[in-house]
C-alpha positions as CSV (number, residue, x, y, z in Angstrom):
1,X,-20.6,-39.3,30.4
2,X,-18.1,-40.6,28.6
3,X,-20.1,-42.1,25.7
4,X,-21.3,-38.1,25.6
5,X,-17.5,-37.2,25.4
6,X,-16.7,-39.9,22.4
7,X,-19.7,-38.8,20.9
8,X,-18.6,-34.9,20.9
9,X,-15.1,-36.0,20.4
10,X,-16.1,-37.8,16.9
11,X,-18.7,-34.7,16.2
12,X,-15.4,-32.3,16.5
13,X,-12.8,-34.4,15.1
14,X,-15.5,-34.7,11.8
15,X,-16.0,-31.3,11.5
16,X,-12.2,-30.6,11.7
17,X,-11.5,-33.1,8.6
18,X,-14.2,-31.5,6.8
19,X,-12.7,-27.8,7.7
20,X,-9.1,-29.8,6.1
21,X,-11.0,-31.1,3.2
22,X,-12.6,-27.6,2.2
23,X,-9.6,-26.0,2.9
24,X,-7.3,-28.5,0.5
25,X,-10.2,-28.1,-2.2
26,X,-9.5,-24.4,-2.5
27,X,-5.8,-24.3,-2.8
28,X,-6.3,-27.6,-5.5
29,X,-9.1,-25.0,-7.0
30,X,-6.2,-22.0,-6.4
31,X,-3.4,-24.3,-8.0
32,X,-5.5,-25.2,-11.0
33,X,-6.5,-21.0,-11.6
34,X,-2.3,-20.5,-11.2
35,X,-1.8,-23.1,-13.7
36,X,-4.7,-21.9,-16.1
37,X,-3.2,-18.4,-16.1
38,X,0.2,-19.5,-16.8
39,X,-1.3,-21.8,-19.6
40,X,-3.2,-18.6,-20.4
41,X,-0.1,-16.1,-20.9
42,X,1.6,-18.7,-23.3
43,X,-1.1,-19.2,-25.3
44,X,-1.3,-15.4,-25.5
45,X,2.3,-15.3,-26.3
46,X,2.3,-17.4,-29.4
47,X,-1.0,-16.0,-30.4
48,X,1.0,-12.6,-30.6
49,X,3.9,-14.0,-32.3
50,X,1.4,-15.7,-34.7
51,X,0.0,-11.9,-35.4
52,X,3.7,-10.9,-35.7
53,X,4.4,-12.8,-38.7
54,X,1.5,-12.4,-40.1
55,X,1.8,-8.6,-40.4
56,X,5.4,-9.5,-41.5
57,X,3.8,-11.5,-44.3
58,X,1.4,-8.9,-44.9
59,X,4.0,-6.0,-45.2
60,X,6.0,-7.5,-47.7
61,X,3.1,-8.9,-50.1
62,X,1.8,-5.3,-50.1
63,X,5.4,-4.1,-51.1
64,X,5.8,-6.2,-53.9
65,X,1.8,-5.1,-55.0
66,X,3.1,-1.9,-54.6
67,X,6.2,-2.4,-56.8
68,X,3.7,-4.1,-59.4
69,X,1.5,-1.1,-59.4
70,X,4.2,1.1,-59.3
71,X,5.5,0.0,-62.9
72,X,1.6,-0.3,-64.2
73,X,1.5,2.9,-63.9
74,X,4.4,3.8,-65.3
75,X,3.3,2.2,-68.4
76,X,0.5,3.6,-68.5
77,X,2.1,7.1,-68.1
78,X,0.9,8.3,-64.9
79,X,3.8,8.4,-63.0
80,X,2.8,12.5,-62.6
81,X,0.2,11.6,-60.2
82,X,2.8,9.9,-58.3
83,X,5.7,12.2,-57.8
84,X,2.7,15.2,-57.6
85,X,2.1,13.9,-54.4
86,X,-1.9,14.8,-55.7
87,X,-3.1,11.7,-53.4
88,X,-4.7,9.8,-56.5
89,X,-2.3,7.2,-55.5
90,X,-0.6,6.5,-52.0
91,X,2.2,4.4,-52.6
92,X,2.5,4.3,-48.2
93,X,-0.1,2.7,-48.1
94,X,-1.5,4.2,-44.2
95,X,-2.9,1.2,-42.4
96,X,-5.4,1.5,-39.5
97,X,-7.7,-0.9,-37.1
98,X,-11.4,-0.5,-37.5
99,X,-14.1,-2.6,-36.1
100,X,-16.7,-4.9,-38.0
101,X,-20.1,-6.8,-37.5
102,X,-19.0,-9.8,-38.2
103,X,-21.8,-12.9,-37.3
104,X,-23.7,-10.0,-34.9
105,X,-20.7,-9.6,-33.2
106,X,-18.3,-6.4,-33.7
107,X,-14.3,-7.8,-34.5
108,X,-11.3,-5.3,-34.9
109,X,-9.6,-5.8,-38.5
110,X,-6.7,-4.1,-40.4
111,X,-7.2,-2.2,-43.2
112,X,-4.6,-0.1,-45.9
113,X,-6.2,2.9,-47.5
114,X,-6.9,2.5,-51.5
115,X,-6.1,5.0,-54.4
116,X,-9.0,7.2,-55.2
117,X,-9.8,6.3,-58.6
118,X,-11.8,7.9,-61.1
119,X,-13.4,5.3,-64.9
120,X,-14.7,7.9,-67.3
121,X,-16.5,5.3,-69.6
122,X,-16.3,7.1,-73.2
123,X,-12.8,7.1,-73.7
124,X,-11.4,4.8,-76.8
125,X,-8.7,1.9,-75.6
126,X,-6.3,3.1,-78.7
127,X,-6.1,7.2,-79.6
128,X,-5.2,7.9,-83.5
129,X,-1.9,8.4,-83.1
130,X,-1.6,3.9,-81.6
131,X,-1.0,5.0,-78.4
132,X,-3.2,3.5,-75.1
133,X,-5.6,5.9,-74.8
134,X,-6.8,7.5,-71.3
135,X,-9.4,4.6,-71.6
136,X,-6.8,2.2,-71.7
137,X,-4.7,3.8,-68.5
138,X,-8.1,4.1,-66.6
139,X,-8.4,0.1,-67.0
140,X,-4.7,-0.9,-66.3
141,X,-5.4,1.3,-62.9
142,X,-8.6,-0.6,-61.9
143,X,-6.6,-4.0,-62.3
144,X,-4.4,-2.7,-59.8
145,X,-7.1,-1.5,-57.4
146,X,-8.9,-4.8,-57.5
147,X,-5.9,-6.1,-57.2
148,X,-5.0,-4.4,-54.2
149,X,-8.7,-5.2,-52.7
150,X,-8.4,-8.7,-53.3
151,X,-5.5,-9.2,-50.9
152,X,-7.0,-6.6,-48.2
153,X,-9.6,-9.1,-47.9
154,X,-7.5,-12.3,-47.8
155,X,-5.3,-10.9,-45.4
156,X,-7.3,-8.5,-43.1
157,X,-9.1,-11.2,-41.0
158,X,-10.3,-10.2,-37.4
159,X,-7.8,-10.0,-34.9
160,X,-8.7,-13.4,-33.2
161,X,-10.2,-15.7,-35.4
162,X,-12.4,-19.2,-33.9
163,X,-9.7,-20.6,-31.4
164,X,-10.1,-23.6,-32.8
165,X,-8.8,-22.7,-36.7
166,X,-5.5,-22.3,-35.0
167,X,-4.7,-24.3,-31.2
168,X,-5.6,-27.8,-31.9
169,X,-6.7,-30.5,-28.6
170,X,-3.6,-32.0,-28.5
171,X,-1.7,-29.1,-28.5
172,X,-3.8,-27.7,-25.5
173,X,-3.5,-31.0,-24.0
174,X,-0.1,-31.4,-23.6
175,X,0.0,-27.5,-22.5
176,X,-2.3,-28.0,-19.9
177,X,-0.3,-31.0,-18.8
178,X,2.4,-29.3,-18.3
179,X,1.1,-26.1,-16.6
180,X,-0.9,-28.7,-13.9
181,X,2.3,-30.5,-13.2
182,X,4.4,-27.4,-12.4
183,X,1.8,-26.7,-9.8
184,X,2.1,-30.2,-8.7
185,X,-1.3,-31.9,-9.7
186,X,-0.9,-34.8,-11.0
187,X,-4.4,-36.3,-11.8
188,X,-7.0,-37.1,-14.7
189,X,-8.6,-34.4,-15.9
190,X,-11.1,-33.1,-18.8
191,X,-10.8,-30.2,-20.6
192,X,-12.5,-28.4,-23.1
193,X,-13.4,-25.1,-24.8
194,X,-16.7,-23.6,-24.9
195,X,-17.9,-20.7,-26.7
196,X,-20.6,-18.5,-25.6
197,X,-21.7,-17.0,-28.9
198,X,-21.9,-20.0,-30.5
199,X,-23.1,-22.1,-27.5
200,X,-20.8,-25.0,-28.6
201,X,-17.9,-26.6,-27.1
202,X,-15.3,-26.0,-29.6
203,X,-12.8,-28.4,-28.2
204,X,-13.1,-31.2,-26.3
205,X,-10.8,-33.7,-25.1
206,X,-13.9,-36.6,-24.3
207,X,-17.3,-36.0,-25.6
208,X,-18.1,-38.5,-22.7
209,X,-17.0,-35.7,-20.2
210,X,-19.1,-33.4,-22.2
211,X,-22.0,-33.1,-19.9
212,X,-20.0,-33.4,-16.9
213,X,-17.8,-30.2,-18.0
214,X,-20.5,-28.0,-18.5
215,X,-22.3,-28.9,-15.0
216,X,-19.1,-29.5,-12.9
217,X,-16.5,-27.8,-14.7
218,X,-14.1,-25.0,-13.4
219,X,-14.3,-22.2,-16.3
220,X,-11.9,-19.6,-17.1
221,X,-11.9,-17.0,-19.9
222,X,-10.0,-17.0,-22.5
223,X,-8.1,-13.8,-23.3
224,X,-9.8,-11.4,-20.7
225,X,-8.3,-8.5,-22.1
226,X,-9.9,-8.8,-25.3
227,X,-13.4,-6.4,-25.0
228,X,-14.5,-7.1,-28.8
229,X,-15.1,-10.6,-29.2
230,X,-17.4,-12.6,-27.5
231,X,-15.8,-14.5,-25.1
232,X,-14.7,-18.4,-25.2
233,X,-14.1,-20.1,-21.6
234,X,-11.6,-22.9,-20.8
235,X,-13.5,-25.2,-18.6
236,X,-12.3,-27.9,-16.6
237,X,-12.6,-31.3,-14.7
238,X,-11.3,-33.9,-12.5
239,X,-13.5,-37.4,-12.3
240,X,-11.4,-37.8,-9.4
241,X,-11.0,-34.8,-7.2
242,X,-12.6,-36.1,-3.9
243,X,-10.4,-39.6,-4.3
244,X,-7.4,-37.5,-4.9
245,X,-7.9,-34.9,-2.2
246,X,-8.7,-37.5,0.1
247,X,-5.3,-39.2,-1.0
248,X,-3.4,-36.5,-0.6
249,X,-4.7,-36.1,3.0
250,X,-4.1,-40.0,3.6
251,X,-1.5,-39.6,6.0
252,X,-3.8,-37.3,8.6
253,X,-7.1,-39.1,8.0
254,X,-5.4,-42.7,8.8
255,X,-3.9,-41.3,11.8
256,X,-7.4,-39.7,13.0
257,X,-9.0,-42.8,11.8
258,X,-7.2,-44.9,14.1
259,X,-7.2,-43.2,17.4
260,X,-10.9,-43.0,16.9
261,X,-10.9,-46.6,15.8
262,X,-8.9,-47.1,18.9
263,X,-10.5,-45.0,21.7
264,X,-14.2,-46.7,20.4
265,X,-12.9,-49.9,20.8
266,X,-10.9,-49.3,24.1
267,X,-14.4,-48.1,25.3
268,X,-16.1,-51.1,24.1
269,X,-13.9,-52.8,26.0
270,X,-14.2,-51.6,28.8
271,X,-17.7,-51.6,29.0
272,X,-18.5,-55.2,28.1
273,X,-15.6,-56.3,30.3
274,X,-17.6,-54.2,33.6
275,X,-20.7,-56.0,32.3
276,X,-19.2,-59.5,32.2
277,X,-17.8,-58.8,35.2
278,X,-21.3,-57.9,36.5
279,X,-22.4,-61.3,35.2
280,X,-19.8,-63.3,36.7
281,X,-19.7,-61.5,40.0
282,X,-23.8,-62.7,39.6
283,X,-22.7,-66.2,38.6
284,X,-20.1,-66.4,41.4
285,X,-22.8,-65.7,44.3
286,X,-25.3,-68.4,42.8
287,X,-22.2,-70.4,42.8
288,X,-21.2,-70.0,46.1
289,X,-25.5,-70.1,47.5
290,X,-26.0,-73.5,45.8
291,X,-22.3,-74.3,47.3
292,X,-24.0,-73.9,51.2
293,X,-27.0,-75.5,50.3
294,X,-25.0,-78.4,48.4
295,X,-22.8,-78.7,51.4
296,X,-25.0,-77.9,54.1
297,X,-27.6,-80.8,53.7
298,X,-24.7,-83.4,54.3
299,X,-23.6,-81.9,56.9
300,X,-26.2,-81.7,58.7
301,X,-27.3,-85.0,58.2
302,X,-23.4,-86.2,59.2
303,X,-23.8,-84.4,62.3
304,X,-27.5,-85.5,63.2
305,X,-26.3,-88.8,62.9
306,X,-23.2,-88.5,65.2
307,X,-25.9,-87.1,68.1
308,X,-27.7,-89.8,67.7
309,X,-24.5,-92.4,67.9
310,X,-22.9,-90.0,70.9
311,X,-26.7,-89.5,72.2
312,X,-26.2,-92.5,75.9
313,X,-29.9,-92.2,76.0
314,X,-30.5,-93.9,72.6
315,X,-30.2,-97.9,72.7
316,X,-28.0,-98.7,69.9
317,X,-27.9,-102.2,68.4
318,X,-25.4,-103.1,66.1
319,X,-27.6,-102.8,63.5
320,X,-28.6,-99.4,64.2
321,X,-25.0,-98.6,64.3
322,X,-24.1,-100.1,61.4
323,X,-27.3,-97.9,59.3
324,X,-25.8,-94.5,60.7
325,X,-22.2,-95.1,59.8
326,X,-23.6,-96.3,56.4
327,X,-25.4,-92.5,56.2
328,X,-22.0,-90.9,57.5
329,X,-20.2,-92.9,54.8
330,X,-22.6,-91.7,51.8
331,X,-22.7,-88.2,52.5
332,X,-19.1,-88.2,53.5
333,X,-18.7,-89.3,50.2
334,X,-21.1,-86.9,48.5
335,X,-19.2,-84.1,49.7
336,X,-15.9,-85.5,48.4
337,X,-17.3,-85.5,45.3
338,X,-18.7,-81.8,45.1
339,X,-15.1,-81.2,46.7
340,X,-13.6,-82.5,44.2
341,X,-16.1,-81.3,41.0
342,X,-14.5,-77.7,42.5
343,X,-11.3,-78.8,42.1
344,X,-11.4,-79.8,38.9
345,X,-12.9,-76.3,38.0
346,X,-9.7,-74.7,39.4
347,X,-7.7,-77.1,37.3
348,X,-9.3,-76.1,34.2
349,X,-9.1,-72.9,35.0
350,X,-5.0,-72.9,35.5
351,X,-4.7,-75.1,32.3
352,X,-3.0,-77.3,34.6
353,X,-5.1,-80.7,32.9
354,X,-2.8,-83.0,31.5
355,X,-4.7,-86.1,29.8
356,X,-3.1,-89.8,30.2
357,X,-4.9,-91.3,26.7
358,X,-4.9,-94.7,26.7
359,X,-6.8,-97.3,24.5
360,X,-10.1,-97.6,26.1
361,X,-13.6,-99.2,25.1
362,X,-16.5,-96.1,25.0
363,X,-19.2,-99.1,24.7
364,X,-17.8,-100.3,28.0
365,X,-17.9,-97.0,29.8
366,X,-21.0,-96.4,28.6
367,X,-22.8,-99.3,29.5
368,X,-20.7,-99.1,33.8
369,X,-22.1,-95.7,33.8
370,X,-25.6,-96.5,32.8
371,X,-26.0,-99.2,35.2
372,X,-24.8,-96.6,37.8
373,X,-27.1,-94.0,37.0
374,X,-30.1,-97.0,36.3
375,X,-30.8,-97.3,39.9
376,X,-31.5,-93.1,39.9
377,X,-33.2,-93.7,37.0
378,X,-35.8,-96.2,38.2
379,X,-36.7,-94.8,41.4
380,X,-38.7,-92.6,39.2
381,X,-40.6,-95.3,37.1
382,X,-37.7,-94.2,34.2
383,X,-35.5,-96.1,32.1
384,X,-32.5,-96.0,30.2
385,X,-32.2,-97.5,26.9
386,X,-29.0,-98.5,25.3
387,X,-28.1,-98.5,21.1
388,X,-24.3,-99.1,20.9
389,X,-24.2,-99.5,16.8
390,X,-20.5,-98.4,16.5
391,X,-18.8,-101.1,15.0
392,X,-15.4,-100.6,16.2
393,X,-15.6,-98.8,20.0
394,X,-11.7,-98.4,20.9
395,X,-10.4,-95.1,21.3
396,X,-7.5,-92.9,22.4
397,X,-8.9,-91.1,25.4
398,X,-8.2,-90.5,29.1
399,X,-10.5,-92.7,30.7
400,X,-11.4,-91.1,33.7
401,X,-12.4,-88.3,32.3
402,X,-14.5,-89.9,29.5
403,X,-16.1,-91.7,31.9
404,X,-16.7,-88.0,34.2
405,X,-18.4,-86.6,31.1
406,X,-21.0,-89.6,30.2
407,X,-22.0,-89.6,33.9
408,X,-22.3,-85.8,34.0
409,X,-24.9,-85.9,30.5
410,X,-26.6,-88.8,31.9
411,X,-27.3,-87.2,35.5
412,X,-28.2,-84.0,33.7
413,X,-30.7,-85.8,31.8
414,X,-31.9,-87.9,35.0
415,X,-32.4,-84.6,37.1
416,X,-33.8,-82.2,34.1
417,X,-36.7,-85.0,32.9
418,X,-39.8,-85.1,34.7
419,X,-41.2,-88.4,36.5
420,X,-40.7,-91.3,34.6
421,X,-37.7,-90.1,32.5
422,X,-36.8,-91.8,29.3
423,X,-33.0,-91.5,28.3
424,X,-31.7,-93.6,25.2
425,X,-27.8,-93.4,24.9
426,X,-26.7,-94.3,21.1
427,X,-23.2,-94.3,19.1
428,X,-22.5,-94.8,15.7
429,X,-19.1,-94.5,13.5
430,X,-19.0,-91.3,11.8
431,X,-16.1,-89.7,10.1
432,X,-13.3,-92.0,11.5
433,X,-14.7,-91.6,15.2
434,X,-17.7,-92.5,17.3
435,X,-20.6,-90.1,17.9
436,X,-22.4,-90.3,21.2
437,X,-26.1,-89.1,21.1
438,X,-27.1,-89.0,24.5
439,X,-31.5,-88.5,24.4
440,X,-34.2,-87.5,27.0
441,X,-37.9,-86.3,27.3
442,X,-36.8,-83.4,29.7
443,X,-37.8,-80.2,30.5
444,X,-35.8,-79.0,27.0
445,X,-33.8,-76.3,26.7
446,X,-34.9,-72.5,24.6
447,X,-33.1,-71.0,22.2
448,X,-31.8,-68.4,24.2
449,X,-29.9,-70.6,26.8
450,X,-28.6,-73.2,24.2
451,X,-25.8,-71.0,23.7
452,X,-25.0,-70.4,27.1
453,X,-24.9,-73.9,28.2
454,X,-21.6,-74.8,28.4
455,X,-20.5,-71.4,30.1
456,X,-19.2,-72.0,33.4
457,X,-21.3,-72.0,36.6
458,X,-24.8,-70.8,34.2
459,X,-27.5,-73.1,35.6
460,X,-30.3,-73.3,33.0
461,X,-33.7,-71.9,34.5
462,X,-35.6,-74.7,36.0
463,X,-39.2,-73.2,35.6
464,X,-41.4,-75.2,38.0
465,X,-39.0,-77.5,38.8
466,X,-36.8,-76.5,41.7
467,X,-35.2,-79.3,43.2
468,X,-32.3,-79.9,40.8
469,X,-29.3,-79.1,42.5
470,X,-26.0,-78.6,41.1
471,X,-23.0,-75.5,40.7
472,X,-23.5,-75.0,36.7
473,X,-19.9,-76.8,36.5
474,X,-20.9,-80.3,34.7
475,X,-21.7,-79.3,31.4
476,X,-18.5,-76.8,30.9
477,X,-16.2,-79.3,32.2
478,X,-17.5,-81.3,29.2
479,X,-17.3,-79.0,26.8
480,X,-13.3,-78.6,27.9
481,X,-12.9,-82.3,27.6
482,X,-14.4,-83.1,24.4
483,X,-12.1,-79.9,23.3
484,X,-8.9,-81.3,24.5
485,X,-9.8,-84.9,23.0
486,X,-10.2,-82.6,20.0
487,X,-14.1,-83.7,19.5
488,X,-17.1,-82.1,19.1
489,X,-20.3,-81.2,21.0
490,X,-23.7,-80.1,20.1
491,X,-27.0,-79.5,21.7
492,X,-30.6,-79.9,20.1
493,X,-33.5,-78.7,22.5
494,X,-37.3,-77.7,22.6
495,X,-38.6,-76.3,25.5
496,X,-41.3,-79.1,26.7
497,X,-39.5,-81.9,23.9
498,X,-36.7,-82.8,25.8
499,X,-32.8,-82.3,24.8
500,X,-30.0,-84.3,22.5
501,X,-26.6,-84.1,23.6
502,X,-24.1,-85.2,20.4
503,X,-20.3,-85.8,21.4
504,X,-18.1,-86.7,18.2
505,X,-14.9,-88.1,19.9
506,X,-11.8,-89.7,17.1
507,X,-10.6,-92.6,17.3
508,X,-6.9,-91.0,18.0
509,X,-7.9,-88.2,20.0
């Protein structure tokens, strides 16, 4: 139930962060359409003020052509049709928008109206009397006309010309700069112009980006209020929208992150603390069943052997005597030492252990140990074999202990071989200490339990062999040993091949 809740917690808390994310993408998309517009009305602005002064301009050339043909034709005597107000010639000049197809697209221009002007083409330049003749006035007029025509057409352009004859890239850049950082954005972007008669992008601040502005790329119109030319778009975009979003969010996404982090591992927690728990509560009741059956064989043989001695009925020689008090002594001393294997174990536990080090010889430990275990050893038809090769044997080491930890690999090795064990116990100098390889042609040990060996009270599965007693205390307590010497042990097992035990102990542990 509570891996269900997690789950459904994490489901809901994702789908709230993505709700955040979506929702911080439109008002970064809602920012950016402020800034454009605001970027838009500028450009608008100067683009009017640009058309301002170019109607200025415009006014005061055709003033000055209209002061020229004013005294053209009052050389060539026509000033009649002026002041007749006849409309030959309208010194006004009445100027108008009209719309024209310009590249299959209708543009509004400005136009002046022209004189109406009439060439009779038999007249003589010069009359008899030396004067210009009406010829000669005709032709003085049509300078003026074409005159007048030739500066209509220079001047009366559409209204907006190609964007790009008149706002440069840079110019637009640092606009558009400016516009995002009022709204507060603050991150790399792309732009780029693109128009839709031409299908070209006009302007472009990274051809690199070109591809990416035309799949990904926010557009916005250009002058929306213009219905006579074909529309050019702004488009733009930001390589790094999702990195910046998600920066901008960083405060509430960490904080999520980490109470999620921290209620998964809490949960972790507290499940593979029940099921360690479960494992040691199992470990603890094998403990405590080979414990009785440890303890009560002893006993019972102790108190078998005091009926007997108490028994009147039973004739008891001195001899006979002497044979049960021996047994009494033996297991007496057999249960001292599982008592006191136990409290060791509570020792270790407390990190009570305090080590007296002392200069000791391992070859001479080594060899009191294997003569101990020998007469084990040989009850079985086995044998232990002995390769001391370490030049130099002394060490720093608490002796007692030393000496606990070769007897408990040896025993293990004696009670984990089949009949006829063979057990070879070699050192050599390696890396200034001694190395202890410790050999047998056991049972062997599988990959799965190798790594659970030296775990307190774990008993290695026996598989047809069932008489090997023990609590699952020995190898652990050498593993803490070899620790606080500040050595090393290893393992190397087959099942059916038999084990290697290696200590590594230096020489100033």
């Amino acid at each position: 139930m509570v891996s269900i809740a997690i789950i459904l917690l994490i489901g809901i808390q994702t789908y709230w962060i993505k709700n955040a994310i979506e929702l911080r993408e439109a008002n970064f998309h809602r920012s950016v359409a402020e800034a454009v517009n605001e970027l838009m009305l500028q450009i608008e602005k100067e683009e009017m003020n640009r058309q301002i002064r170019k109607n200025m301009e415009y006014n005061t050339l055709l003033r000055s052509i209209d002061s020229l043909d004013y005294l053209i034709f009052l050389e060539t005597g026509s000033t009649e049709h002026i002041n007749s107000g006849s409309g030959s010639f309208n010194y006004e000049r009445k100027q108008e928008w009209g719309e024209i197809l310009d590249n299959n697209e209708w543009k509004m221009v400005k136009k002046s109206d022209s004189s109406n002007l009439n060439f009779p083409g038999n007249d003589s330049i010069i009359d008899s009397a030396g004067s210009l003749s009406e010829r000669a006035k005709q032709l003085n007029r049509k300078k003026a006309f074409l005159l007048n025509q030739v500066f209509d057409e220079m001047f009366n352009n559409p209204f907006i010309p190609y964007i790009e004859s008149w706002l440069t890239k840079d110019k637009l850049d640092t606009l558009l700069k400016t516009s995002l950082a009022n709204k507060g954005i603050k991150t790399q972007y792309e732009f780029g112009i693109f128009s839709k008669a031409r299908n070209l992008m006009v302007i472009e601040k990274d051809k690199d980006f070109r591809q990416s502005l035309l799949d990904q790329g926010l557009y916005f119109r250009l002058f929306p209020s213009n219905n006579y030319a074909s529309p050019d778009y702004l488009v733009l975009f930001f390589p790094n929208q999702t990195r910046y979003l998600l920066v901008q969010m960083g405060g509430i996404l960490t904080i999520s992150g980490i109470l999620m982090l921290v209620i998964i591992l809490s949960f972790m927690t507290v499940i593979i603390a029940i099921f360690r728990q479960k494992k040691l509560s199992e470990m603890k009741n094998d403990f405590i069943n080979n414990m009785t059956h440890e303890f009560k064989t002893p006993i019972s043989t102790v108190s078998l052997a005091c009926e007997v001695l108490n028994d009147k009925s039973v004739s008891k020689s001195e001899e006979f005597v002497h044979s049960y008090i021996g047994i009494i002594s033996e297991e007496n001393k057999r249960l001292g030492d599982m008592a006191e294997k136990i409290l060791q174990t509570a020792i270790l536990e407390k990190g009570q252990l305090k080590l007296r080090k002392e200069k000791i010889n391992l070859h001479g430990i080594i060899e009191d140990v294997a003569h101990k275990i020998a007469i084990q050893v040989e009850i079985r038809d086995g044998s232990i074999v002995t390769q001391l090769n370490a030049t130099d044997p002394i060490i720093l080491a608490d002796k007692v202990h030393i000496t606990n930890v070769i007897n408990n690999l040896l025993d293990n090795a004696n009670k984990y071989s089949p009949r006829k064990p063979l057990i070879t116990i070699s050192t050599l100098d390696l890396n200034n200490g001694i190395q202890i390889s410790i050999t047998d042609n056991g049972i062997g040990i599988n990959k799965a339990n190798l790594k659970k060996i030296f775990e307190k009270l774990y008993r290695v599965p026996t598989g047809d062999v069932h008489n090997v007693k023990g609590f699952g205390l020995g190898l652990s307590y050498v593993k803490f040993i070899v620790d606080k010497h500040e050595g090393r042990v290893s393992v190397e097992s087959e099942p059916g091949k038999g084990s290697t035990f290696r200590i590594w102990l230096p020489y100033k542990g």
